[in-house]
N, C-alpha and C positions, 0 to 999 in steps of 0.2 A: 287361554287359548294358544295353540300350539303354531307358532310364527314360521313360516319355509320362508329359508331362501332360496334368490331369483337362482342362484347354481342350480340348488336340487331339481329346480323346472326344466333342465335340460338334460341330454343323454350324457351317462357316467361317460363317455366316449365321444364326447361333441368333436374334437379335432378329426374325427374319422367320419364322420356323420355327414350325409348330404339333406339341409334341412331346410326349405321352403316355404312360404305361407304369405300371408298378405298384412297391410295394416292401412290405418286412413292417412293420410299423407295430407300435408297444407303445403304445396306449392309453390312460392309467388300469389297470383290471382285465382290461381285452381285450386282447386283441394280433391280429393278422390280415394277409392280403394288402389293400392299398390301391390304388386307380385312383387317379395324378395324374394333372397337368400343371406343365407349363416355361411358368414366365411371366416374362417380365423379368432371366432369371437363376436364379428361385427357383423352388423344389416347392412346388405345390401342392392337397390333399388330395382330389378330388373325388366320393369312394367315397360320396357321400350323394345325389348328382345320377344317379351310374352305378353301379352296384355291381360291373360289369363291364367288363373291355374289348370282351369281346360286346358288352354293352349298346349301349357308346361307339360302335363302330361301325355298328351297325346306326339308328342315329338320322338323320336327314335332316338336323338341326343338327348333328351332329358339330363341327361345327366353333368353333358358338360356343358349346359347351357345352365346350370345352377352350379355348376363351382368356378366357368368363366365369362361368363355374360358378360360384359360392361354395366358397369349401373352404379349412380351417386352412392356415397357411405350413409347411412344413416344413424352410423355409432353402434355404441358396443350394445351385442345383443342381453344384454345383463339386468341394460339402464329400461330397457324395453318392459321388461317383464317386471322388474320392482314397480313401475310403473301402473303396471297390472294390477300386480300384489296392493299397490297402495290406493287402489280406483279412483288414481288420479286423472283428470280430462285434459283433452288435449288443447286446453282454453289458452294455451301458449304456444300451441302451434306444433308441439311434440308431437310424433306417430305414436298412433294406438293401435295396438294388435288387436286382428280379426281372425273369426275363422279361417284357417286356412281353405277352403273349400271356394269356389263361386257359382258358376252356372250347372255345375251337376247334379243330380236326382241324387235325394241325402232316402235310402234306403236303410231296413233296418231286419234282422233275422232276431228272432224269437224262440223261445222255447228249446235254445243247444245246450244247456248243462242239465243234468237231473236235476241240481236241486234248484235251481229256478223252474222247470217243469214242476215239481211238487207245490213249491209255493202259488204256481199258477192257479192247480188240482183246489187249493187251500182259499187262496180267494174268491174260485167260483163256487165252491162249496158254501163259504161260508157267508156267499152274499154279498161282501163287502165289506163286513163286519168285523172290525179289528176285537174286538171281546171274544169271538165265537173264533180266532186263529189258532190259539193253542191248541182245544180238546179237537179239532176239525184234523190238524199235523200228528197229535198224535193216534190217532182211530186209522187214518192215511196208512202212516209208517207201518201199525202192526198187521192192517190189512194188504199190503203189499206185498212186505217180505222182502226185498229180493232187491239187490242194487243195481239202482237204472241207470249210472253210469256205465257197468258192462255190456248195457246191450247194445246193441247195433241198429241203428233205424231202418227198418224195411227190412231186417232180417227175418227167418224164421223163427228165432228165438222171441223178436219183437212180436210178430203176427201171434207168437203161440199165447205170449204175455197178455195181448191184444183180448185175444177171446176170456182168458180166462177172469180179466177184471170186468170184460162186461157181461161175461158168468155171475161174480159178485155184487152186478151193480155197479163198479167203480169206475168206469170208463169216462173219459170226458175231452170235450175237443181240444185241450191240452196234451192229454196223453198223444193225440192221434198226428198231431204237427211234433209232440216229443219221440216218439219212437216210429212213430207212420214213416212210410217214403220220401213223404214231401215233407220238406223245409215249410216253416212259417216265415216268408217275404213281405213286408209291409212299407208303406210308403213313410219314412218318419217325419221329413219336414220337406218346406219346398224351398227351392234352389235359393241363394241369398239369405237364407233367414235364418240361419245357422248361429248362434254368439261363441266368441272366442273366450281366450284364455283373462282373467279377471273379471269380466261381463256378469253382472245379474242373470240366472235361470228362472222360470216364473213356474211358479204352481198355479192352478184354479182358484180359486177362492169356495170353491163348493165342498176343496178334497179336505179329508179331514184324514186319510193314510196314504201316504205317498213315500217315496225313497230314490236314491241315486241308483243309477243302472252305469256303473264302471264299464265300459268295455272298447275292445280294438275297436280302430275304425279303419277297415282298408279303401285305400284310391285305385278306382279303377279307370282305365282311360276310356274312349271310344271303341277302342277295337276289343274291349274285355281283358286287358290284359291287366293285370296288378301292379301299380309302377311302386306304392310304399303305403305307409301303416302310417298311422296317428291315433290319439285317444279322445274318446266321447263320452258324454254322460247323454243314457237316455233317459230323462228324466219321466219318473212311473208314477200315476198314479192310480194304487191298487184297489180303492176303495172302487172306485167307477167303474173300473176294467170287469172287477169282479162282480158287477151288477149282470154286466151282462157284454161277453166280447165282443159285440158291436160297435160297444163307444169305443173302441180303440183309438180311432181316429180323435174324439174328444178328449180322452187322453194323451196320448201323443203326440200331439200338433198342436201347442200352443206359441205364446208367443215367450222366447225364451227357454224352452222346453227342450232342445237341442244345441247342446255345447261341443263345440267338436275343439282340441290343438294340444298345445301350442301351435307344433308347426306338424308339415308333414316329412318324415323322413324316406326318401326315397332307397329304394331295393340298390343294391352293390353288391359288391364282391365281398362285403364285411357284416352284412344287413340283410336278410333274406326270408323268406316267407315263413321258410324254417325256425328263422330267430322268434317270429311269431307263435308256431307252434308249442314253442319251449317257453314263451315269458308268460312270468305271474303279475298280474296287476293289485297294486294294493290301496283301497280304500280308506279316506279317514273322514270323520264327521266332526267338525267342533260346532260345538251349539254356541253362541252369541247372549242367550238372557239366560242359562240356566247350568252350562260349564259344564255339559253333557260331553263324550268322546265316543267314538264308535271307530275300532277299526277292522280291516276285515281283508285277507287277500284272496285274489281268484286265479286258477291257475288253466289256462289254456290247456295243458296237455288232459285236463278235462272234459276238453266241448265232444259233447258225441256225432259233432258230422265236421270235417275238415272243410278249415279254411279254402278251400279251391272249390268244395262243392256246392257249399252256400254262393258261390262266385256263380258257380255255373247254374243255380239253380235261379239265380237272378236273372240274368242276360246270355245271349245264345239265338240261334233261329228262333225260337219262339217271345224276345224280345230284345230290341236294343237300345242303346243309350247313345246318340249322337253326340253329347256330350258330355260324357264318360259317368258315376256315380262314385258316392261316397258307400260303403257298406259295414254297418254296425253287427259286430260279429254277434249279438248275445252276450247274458251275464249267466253268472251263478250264484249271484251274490245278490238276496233280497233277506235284507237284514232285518234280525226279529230281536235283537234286544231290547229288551223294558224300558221306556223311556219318560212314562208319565205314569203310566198307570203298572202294578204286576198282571203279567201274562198280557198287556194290551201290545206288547212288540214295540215297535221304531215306527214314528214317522218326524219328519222334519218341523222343525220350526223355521219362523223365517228369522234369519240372520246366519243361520247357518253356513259355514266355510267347508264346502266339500273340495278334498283334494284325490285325484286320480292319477296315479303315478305306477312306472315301470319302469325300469333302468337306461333301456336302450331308445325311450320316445318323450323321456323327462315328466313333470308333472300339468296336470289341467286343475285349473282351481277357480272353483265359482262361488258368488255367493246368493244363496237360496232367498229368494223376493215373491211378490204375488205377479202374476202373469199381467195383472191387470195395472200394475202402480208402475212397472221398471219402463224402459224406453221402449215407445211403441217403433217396430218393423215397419219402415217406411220407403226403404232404400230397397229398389227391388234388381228385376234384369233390367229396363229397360231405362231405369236411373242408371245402372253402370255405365253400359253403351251410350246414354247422354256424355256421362261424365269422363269417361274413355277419347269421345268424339273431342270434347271441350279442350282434352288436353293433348290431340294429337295421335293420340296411342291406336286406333283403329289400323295403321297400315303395318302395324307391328308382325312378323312372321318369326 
């Protein structure tokens, strides 16, 4: 199995980097979730300047309140992450990195690259049914024709494509969130419940095809604006989805089922929305009982609706976020490699080490558990604000 080190988990450019996130902190007689920052290499403490990453974000300094806050060292950010990497507990009183995220609405867009739109097409097609994927992709492809990454959503070219698949029959409310007007927006976890960088992700125990869903994750504050980018796994499972798009929610919202970090890096003069537009994220699977690899890159300049518009198509007059959101841009990347069976595709095992990496936001590495056996979610909002109050941090501005 293929070992990362704790460097490659950060950006090829960390001294330029403005990098944030939270972790559990043991106090003295407190213990609690903390707001850092990456300064120089090192953590450090800033839960007395913000008490939140809400907070952090929503502030117009943002920015130099994360490269000069005052706040305790917590040591070098290296020691943090091997820490991760080695799932080790913090029964010594060590910080454990968490999501970077806390009280915001963890949002998620769906169906932005073609070929995650196809593989959708493929799951409702085929039921659920990871046997019936292959002959289902190929009947799709020659019934198509036509490459769905050039079209444009809500264009005429789309509307024209539109009619003429459900001429053929082929039409399906995949297609219609893929090249329709509207963006598919869904709720993917709820606030707190998020797991970080090292943390067990949990599958059902019902699913029997499921896969890693790589992709950006941008912060948005209250006001809508975009203050910086991080990496997610939304963790899929296609068997159920494919029964019928209702369970979404049963898919998507489990416990462990949303991994968002390491940290978040915030927008600059060197990092910018743009840098988004232009990065490829690359996938890798090690299997644990059977020495399985899977790897696989996605490339942003891909997605067929811009980073700003999945923004605006979230929040706006027609809805907002007091407390700003997390937004999961979409993948492209549902992985159909042979894994157990020929032609039965990829799905995970558990012990699996997925790692989600991109140059300028470093790597996320989890390791794949049942939803049901890892730590249960028990730390919610109204635990922080206890644990906030406990330590003080409440008058924080």
């Amino acid at each position: 199995m293929q070992t990362i080190p704790a460097s490659a988990c950060l950006p090829d450019d960390l001294h330029h980097a403005s990098l944030v996130g939270r972790v559990w902190r043991r106090d003295g007689a407190h213990e609690g979730p903390c707001v850092v920052a990456v300064r120089g290499g090192n953590v450090f403490d800033i839960t007395k300047t913000v008490p939140t990453t809400a907070d952090l974000f929503d502030r117009d300094d943002a920015l130099d309140v994360a490269r000069n806050a005052p706040g305790a060292s917590l040591g070098p950010v290296a020691a943090l992450l091997e820490a991760g990497l080695a799932a080790r507990t913090d029964a010594a009183g060590a910080p454990r990195l968490l999501a970077p995220c806390d009280v915001q609405a963890i949002k998620a867009c769906g169906v932005t690259f073609a070929v995650s739109l196809l593989e959708r097409v493929i799951e409702e097609q085929a039921g659920g049914d990871p046997s019936k994927a292959h002959e289902v992709r190929a009947t799709l492809t020659a019934l198509i024709g036509t490459d769905l990454s050039k079209i444009e959503p809500g264009s005429d070219a789309a509307l024209r494509l539109k009619a003429e698949l459900e001429r053929r029959g082929a039409w399906s409310q995949y297609m219609e969130v893929g090249i329709g007007p509207d963006a598919e927006v869904f709720s993917k976890s709820q606030p707190m419940s998020s797991v970080g960088f090292g943390a067990d992700i949990g599958l059902l125990p019902a699913s029997v095809w499921n896969n890693p869903e790589p992709e950006v994750v941008l912060a948005i504050n209250r006001a809508g604006r975009i203050v910086g980018a991080t990496l997610g796994n939304d963790v899929n499972l296609r068997d159920i989805e494919g029964r019928s798009a209702l369970l979404l929610g049963k898919c998507k919202d489990n416990n462990g089922s949303c991994a968002i970090g390491p940290f978040v890096r915030l927008f600059d003069e060197r990092f910018t929305l743009d840098t988004i537009r232009e990065a490829s994220l690359s996938l890798r699977v090690d299997g644990a009982d059977d020495g399985f690899e899977l790897d696989g890159v996605s490339h942003m300049t891909e997605i067929s609706r811009d980073p700003s518009d999945l923004v605006a198509q979230t929040c706006g007059k027609h809805h907002q976020y007091p407390d700003g959101f997390m937004l999961f841009l979409g993948t492209m990347f549902s992985p159909i490699k042979d894994r157990d069976t020929p032609g039965g595709g990829f799905t995970h095992h558990l012990g699996d080490i997925v790692t989600i990496s991109t140059p300028k936001l470093g790597a996320l590495v989890n390791t794949v558990r049942l939803c049901t056996e890892i730590e249960p979610w028990t730390f919610g909002v109204r635990a922080l604000y206890r644990s906030l109050a406990e330590r003080g941090l409440l008058g924080a501005r």
